[in-house]
VMD Tcl script that draws the C-alpha trace (Angstrom):
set ca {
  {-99.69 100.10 97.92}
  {-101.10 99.35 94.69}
  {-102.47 102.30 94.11}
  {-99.36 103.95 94.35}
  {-97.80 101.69 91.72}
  {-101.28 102.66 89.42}
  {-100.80 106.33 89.81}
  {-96.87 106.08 89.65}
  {-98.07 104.32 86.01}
  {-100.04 107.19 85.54}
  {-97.21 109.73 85.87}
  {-95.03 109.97 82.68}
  {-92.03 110.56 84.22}
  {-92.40 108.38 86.90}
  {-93.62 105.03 84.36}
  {-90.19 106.36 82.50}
  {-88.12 105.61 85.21}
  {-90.02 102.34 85.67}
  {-89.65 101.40 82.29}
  {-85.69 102.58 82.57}
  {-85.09 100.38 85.44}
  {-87.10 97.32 84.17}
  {-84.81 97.78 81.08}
  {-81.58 97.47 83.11}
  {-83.14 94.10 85.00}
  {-83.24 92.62 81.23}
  {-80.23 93.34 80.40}
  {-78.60 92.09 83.56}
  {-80.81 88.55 83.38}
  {-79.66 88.17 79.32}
  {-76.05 88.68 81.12}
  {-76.20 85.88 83.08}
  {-77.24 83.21 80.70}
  {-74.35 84.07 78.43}
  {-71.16 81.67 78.73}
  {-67.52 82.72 78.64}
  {-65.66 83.00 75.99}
  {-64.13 79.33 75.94}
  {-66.82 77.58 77.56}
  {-67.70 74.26 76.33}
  {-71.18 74.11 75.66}
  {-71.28 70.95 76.30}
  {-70.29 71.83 79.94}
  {-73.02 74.98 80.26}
  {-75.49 72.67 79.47}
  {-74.62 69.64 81.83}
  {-74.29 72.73 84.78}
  {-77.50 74.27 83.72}
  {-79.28 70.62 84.49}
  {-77.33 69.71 87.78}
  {-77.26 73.25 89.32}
  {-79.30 73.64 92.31}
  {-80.70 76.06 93.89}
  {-77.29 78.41 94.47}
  {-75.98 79.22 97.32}
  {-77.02 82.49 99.12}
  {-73.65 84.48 98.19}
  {-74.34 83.88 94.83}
  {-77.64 84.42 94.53}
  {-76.73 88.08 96.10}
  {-74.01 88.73 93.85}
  {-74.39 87.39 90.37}
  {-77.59 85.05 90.23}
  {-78.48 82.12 91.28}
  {-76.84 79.16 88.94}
  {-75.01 81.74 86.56}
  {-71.50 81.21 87.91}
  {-70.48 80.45 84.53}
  {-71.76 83.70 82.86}
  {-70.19 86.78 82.11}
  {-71.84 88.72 84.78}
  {-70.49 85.87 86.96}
  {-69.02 88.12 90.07}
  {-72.16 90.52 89.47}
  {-72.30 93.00 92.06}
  {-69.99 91.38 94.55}
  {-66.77 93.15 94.28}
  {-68.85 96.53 94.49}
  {-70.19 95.23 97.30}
  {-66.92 94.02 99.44}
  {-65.30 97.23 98.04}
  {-68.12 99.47 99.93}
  {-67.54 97.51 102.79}
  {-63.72 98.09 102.84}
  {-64.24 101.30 101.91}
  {-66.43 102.16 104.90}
  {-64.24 100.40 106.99}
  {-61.28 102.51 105.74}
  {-63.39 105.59 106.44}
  {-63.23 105.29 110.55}
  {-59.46 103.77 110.10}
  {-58.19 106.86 107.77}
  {-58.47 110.20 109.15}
  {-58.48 111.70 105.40}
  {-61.20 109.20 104.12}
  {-63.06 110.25 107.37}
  {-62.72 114.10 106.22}
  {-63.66 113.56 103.31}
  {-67.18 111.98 104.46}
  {-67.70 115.07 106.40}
  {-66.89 117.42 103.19}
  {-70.41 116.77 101.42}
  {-71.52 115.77 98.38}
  {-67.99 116.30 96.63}
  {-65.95 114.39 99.57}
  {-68.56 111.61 98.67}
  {-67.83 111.84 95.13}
  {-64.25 111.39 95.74}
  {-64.99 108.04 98.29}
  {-67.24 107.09 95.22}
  {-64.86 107.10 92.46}
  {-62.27 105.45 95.08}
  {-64.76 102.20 95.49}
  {-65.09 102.43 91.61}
  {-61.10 102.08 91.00}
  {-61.10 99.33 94.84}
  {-64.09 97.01 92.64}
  {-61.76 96.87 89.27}
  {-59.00 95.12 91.49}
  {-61.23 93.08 93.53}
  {-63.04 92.05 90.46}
  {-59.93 91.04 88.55}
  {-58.41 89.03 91.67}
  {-61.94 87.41 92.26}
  {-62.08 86.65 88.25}
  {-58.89 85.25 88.11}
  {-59.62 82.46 91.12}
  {-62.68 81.72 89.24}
  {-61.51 81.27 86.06}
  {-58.73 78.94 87.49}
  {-61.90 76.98 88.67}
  {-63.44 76.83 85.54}
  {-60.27 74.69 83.73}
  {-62.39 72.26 83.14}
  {-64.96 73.75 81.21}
  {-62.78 74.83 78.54}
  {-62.61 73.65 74.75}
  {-59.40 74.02 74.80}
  {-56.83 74.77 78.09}
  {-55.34 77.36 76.24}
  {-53.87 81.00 78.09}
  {-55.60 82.86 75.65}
  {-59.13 81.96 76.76}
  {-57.93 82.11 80.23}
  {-57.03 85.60 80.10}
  {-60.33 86.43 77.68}
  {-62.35 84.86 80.46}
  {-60.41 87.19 83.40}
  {-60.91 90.57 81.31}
  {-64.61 89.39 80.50}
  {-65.22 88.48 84.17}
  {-63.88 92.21 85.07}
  {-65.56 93.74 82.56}
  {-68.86 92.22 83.30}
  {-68.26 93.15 86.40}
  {-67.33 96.14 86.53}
  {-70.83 96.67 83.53}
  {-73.03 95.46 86.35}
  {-71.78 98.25 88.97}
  {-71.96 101.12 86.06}
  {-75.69 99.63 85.69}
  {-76.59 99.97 89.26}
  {-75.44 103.70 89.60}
  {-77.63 104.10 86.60}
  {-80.59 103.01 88.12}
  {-80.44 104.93 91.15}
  {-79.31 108.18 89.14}
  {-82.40 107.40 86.52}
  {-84.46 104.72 87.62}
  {-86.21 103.88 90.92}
  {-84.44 102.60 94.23}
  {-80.69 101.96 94.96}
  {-79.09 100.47 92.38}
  {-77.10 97.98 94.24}
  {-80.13 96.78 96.08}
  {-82.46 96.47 93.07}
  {-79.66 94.27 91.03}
  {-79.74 91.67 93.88}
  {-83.38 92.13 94.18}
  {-84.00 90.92 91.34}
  {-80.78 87.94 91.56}
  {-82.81 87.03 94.30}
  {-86.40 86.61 93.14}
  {-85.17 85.22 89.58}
  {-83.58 82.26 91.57}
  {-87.70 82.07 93.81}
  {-88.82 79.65 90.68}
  {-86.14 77.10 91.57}
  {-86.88 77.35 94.86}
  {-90.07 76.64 94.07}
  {-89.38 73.82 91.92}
  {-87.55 71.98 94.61}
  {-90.62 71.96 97.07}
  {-92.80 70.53 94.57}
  {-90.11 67.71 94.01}
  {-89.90 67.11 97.57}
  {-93.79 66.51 97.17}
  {-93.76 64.08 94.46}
  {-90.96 62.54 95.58}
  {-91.64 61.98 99.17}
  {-95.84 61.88 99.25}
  {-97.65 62.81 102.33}
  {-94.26 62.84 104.27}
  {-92.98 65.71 102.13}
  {-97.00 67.53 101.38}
  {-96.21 68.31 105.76}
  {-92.89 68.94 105.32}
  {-93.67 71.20 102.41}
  {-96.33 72.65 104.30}
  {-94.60 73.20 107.50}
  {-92.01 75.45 105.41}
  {-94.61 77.62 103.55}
  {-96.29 78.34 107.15}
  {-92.70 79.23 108.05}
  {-91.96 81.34 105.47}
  {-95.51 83.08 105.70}
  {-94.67 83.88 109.88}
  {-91.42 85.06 108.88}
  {-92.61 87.13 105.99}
  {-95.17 89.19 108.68}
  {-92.54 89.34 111.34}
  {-90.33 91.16 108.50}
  {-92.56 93.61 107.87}
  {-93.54 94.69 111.79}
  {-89.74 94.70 112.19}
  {-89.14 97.03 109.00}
  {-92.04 99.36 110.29}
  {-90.85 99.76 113.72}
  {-89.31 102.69 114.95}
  {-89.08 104.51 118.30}
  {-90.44 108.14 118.37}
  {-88.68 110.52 120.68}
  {-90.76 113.40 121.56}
  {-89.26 116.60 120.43}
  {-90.32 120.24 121.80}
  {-89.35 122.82 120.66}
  {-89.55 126.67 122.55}
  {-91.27 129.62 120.78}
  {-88.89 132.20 119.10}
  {-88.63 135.39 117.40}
  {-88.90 134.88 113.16}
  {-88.33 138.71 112.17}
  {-91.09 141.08 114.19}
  {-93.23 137.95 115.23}
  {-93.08 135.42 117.79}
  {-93.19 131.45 116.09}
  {-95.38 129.82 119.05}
  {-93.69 126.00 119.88}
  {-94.73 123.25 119.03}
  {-94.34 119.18 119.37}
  {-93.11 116.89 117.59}
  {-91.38 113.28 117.38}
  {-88.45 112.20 115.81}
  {-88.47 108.17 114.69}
  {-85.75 106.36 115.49}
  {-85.82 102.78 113.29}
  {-85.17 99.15 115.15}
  {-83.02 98.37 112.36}
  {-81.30 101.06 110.55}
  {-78.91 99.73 108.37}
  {-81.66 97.15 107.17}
  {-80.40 94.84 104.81}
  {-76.70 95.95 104.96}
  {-75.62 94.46 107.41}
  {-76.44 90.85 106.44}
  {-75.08 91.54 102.57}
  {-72.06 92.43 104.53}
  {-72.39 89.76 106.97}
  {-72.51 86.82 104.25}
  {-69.59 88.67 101.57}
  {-67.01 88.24 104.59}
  {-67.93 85.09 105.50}
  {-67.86 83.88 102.04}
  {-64.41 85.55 101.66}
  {-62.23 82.78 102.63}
  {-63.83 80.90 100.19}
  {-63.58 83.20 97.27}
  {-59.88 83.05 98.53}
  {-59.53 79.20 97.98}
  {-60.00 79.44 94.64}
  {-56.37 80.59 94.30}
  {-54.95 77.42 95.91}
  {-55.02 73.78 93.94}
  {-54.06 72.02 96.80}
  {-55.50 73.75 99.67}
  {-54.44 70.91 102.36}
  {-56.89 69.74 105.01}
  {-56.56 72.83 107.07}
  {-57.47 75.28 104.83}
  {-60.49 72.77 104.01}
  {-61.68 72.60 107.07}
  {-61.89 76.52 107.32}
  {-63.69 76.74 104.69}
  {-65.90 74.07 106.06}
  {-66.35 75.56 109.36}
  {-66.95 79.03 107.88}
  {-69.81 77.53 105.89}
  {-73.36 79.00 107.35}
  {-74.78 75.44 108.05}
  {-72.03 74.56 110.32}
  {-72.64 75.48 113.62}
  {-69.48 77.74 114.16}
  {-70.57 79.02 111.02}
  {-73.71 80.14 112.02}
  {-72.51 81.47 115.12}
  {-70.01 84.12 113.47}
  {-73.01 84.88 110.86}
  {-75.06 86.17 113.64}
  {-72.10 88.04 115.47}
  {-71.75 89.37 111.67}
  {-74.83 90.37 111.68}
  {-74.60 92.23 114.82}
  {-71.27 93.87 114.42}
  {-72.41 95.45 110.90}
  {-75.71 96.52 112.39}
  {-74.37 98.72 115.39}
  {-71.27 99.77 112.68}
  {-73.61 100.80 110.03}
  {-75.78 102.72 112.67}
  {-72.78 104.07 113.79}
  {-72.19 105.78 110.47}
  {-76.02 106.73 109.52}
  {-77.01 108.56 113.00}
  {-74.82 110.61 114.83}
  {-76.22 111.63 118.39}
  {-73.58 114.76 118.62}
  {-74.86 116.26 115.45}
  {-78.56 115.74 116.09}
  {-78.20 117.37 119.49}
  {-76.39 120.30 118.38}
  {-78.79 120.82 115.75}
  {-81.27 120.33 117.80}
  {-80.48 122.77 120.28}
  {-79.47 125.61 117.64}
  {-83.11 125.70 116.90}
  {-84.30 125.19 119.99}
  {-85.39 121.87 120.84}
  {-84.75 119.48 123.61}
  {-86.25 116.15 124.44}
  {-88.68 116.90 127.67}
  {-86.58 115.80 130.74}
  {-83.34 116.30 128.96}
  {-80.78 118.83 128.98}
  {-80.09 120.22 125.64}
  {-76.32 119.61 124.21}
  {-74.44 116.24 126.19}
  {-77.20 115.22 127.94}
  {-79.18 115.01 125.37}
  {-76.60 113.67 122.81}
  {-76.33 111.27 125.52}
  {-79.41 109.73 125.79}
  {-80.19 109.53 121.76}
  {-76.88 107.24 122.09}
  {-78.45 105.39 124.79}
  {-81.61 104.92 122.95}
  {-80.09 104.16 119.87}
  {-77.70 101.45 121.30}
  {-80.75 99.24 122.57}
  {-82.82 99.89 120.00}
  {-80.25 98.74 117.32}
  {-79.46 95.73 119.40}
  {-83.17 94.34 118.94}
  {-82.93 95.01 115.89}
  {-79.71 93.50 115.10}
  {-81.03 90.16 116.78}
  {-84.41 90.16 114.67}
  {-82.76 90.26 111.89}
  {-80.06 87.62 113.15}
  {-82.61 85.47 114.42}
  {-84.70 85.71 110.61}
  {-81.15 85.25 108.80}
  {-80.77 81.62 110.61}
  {-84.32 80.77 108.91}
  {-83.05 79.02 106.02}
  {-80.01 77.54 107.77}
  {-82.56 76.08 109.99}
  {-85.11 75.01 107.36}
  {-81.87 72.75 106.00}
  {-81.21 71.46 108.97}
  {-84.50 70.20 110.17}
  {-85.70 69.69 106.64}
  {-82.29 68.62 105.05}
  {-83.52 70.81 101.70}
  {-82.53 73.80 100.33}
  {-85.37 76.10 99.40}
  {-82.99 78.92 98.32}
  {-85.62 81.29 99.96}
  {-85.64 81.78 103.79}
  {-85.20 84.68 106.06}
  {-82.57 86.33 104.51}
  {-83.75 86.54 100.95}
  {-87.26 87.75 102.33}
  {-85.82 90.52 104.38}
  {-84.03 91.98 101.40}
  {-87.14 91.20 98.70}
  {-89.29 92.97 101.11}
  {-86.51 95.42 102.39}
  {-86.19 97.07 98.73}
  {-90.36 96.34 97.71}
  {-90.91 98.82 100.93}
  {-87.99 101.07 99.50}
  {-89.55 101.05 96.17}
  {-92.91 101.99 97.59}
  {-91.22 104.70 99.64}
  {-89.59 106.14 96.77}
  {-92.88 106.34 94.23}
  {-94.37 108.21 96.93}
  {-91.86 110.47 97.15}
  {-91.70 111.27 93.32}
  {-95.68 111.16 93.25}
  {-95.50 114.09 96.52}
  {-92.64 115.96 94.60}
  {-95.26 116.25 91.38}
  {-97.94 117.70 93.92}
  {-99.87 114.23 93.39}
  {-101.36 113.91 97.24}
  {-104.73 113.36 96.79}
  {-103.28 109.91 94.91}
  {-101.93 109.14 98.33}
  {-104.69 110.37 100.33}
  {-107.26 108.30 98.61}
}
mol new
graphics top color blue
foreach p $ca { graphics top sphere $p radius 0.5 }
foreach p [lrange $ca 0 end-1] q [lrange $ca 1 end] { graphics top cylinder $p $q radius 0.2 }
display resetview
C-alpha cells in the first residue's frame, strides 16, 4: 500500500490531485474554527475548553466541537438530502426513470439534491441559530438572520467542495470531507484516554488498555469484512467473433458482504439524529418530546436497538439500488454466460437474488454489530473515546477507497509494473 502512495507521488498528475484534495481538507478545517458572525468570543472560547469529544453526528457532519463555526451543518444536509432523494427515487415513478436514463437522468437527480440541501440547510440553520441565543453580543435579528444565511452558505460551500474533490481530486467527495471530520476529532479522543490514565492510575492504565485491544480487534475484523466478497463462477460458451470461433472460458464474478459499506450507517445515524435536529425548533419541548429524544439517543437501549435495525434496513435498501439481479442475468445471458447448474434468464436472476439477500444480511449485522462498539465502550467504560466501530469502519472504508482509486489512475497511466512490484 505504500508503495502505491510513493509511485502515485511520483506521477504528476496523480500528486496534483493529491495536492488538490489536501488543499480542500485545509480549507474545510480553517472553516470550522471560524465563529459566526455575532458570536461572543468570550463564549467560543469558554466552548472551545468545555467541549468534549462530539458526538458521532457531528463529528460526521461538520467536525467534532465546531458547532459554532460557519461550516457548522457541514455536509449533513447533503447527506439527509441524498437519502431523501434515494428514497424518493423507488416512491416516484419519474425520479425512478430518470435513474434509468444515464448519466444525464443522474445529472438531473443531482442538481435536484443540490436545490433539496439549500432548504434543509436553511431549516437546520435556523434551529441552530435559535440555539445559539446565548452566545450572542447582542440578541439582535440582524445577527440572527447573518448567522442563518452564513450557516446556509457554509453549507451549501462544503457540498460545492466535495463535488470538487471527486470531479478533481481523489475519492468521493462526501466521504473524504467526513474522513477527515472524523480523524481531526482522533486527537481528542486521544486526549481523553490519557486523562482517564492520570486521573484514575492503574484502574484506568487496564481500562485504557482493555479499549486499545478493542479497538485493535475491531480494526482487523473491519478490514476481513471490507475484503470479503463471494465469487460466483461464471462460464461462458464459445461463439462466433466474425470468421472465428472465441473458445469459452471461466470466470467469477465477486459479490461483496457489504455493499453499500459505510452508507448505510451515515444514513443510519442522520435519521436517528433527526428528531433531534427537529427539537431545536421548539423552546419548550414538554417532557414527551424529551423523552423521545432521550430514547432515540444511541446509548439508550431502544436507541441502540433502532440503530442496528437502521443499519440493516439501509444495507439491504442500498444493495437494492447498487445490484440488480434482472439486469445482470440478462446481460449475462446476451453474451452467453450462465452460472454452472443454473438456467440462464429467471433462474438465474433468481439465485444472484438469493445469494445476494444472505450475503448482505451478514454483512449488514457485521457492520451492526462493529457500530454498537463505541456505544458499548461507554457503557462498560462510562467514557467517550469519540473513536469506536463506527468511525473506524468509515476511516478505513475511504483509506481502502483511496488506495483503490490510486491504483486505478496509476493502471490508467500504463504504470503496472509499480503495482506488480
Amino acid at each position: 500500500m505504500f508503495k502505491i502512495f510513493v509511485n502515485s507521488w511520483k506521477t504528476k498528475e496523480i500528486r496534483n490531485k493529491i495536492l488538490y484534495t489536501l488543499m480542500i481538507f485545509a480549507i474545510i478545517r480553517i472553516g470550522t474554527q471560524i465563529a459566526l458572525p455575532g458570536i461572543d468570543a468570550a463564549s467560543v472560547v469558554a466552548a472551545r475548553e468545555s467541549a468534549g469529544v462530539g458526538t458521532l453526528y457531528s463529528m460526521i457532519a461538520g467536525g467534532a466541537n465546531s458547532s459554532w463555526s460557519i461550516f457548522a451543518m457541514g455536509i449533513g444536509p447533503y447527506i439527509n438530502a441524498s437519502i431523501i432523494m434515494q428514497l424518493l427515487t423507488i416512491a416516484i415513478p419519474k425520479f425512478e426513470q430518470l435513474s434509468k436514463e444515464g448519466p444525464e437522468g443522474r445529472k438531473k437527480l443531482q442538481s435536484y439534491s443540490r436545490y433539496l440541501t439549500v432548504i434543509l440547510a436553511l431549516i437546520q440553520g435556523i434551529g441552530l441559530t435559535y440555539t445559539y441565543q446565548n452566545m450572542y453580543v447582542e440578541a439582535n435579528m440582524l445577527y440572527y438572520v447573518a448567522s442563518v444565511v452564513t450557516l446556509v452558505c457554509g453549507s451549501t460551500f462544503v457540498m460545492w467542495l466535495a463535488e470538487q474533490i471527486t470531479a478533481k481530486g481523489i475519492g468521493n467527495g462526501s466521504s473524504m470531507v467526513i474522513f477527515i471530520n472524523i480523524v481531526s476529532g482522533l486527537p481528542m479522543g486521544a486526549a481523553s484516554l490519557y486523562y482517564m490514565i492520570s486521573g484514575s492510575g492503574a484502574m484506568g492504565a487496564v481500562k485504557v488498555a482493555a479499549i486499545l485491544v478493542i479497538l485493535l480487534i475491531v480494526l482487523a475484523f473491519i478490514v476481513c469484512v471490507n475484503r470479503g466478497e463471494r465469487r460466483l463462477p461464471v462460464q461462458y460458451s464459445s461463439k462466433m467473433v466474425g470468421r472465428k470461433q472465441a473458445s469459452g472460458r471461466s470466470t467469477t464474478m465477486p459479490i461483496k458482504v457489504n455493499t453499500s459499506g459505510v452508507i448505510s450507517i451515515i444514513f443510519a445515524i442522520s435519521l436517528l439524529q433527526f428528531p433531534q435536529q427537529i427539537g431545536n425548533f421548539i423552546p419548550n419541548k414538554g417532557e414527551v418530546f424529551t423523552k423521545v429524544i432521550e430514547v432515540l439517543n444511541m446509548t439508550h437501549p431502544i436507541g441502540a436497538c433502532l440503530y442496528v435495525l437502521l443499519i440493516i434496513f439501509f444495507t439491504y435498501f442500498y444493495t437494492s439500488i447498487v445490484i440488480n439481479p434482472n439486469e445482470i442475468a440478462m446481460n449475462m445471458k446476451k453474451n452467453g454466460g450462465f452460472i454452472p447448474g443454473i438456467r440462464p434468464g429467471q433462474p438465474t436472476s433468481a439465485y444472484i437474488t438469493r445469494v445476494v439477500s444472505r450475503i448482505t444480511l451478514v454483512g449488514a449485522i457485521c457492520y451492526a454489530i462493529l457500530a454498537m462498539v463505541p456505544v458499548a465502550l461507554q457503557w462498560i467504560f462510562k467514557v467517550n473515546v469519540g473513536f469506536g466501530g463506527t468511525t473506524l469502519i468509515i476511516v478505513v472504508g475511504v483509506t481502502l477507497d483511496i488506495v483503490k482509486a490510486l491504483e486505478s489512475q496509476l493502471l490508467m497511466r500504463h504504470y503496472k509494473g509499480f503495482l506488480s512490484e
